[in-house]
C-alpha positions in Angstrom: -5.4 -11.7 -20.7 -2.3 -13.8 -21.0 -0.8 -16.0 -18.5 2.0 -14.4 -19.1 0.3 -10.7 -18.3 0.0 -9.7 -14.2 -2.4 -7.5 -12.5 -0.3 -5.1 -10.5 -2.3 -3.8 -7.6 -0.6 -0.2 -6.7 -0.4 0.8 -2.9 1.0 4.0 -0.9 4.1 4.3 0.8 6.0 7.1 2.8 9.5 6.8 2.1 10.3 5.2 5.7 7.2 4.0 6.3 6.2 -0.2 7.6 3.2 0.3 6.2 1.4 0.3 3.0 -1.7 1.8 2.0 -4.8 1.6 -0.1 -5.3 5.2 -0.4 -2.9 8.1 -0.8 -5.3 10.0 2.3 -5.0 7.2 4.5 -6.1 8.7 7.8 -4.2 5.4 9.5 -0.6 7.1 7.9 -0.6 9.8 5.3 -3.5 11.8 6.9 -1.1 12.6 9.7 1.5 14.5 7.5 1.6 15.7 4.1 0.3 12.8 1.4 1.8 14.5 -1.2 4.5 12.6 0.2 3.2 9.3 -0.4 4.9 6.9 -3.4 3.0 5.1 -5.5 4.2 1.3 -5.5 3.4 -1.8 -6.5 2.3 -4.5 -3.6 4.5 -7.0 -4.4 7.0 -4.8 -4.1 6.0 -3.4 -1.0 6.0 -6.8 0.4 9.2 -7.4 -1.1 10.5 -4.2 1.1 8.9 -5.5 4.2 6.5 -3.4 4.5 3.1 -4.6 6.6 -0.8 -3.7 5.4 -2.3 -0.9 7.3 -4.1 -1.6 9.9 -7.3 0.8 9.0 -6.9 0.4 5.3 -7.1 -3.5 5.3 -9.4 -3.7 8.3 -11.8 -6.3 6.7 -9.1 -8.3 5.0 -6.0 -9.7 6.9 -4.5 -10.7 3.6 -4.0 -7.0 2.1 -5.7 -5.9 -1.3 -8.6 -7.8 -3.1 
């Protein structure tokens, strides 16, 4: 790979949601309502929107996705 190239780590976001997500049936957000719902994006611009890791997701990494 080329310096040049990135890894783009996809996460799952409801349109008006804080949070993003490693998994489409998050129990921690989309579980609760319908994840066909959920938005693919990427985390960068997730982070870029604001948006915070989930809490259940993330639990064993404070930093968001490996």
């Amino acid at each position: 790979m080329s310096s040049q190239q990135e890894i783009t780590t996809t996460v799952y976001v409801a349109l008006n949601g804080s949070r993003y997500h490693k998994a489409k049936d998050c129990v921690g957000g989309f579980g609760r309502y319908n994840s066909a719902r959920a938005l693919t994006s990427s985390l960068d611009e997730a982070l870029q929107d604001g948006r915070t890791p989930c809490e259940m997701c993330f639990a064993s990494s404070s930093e968001g996705p490996t």
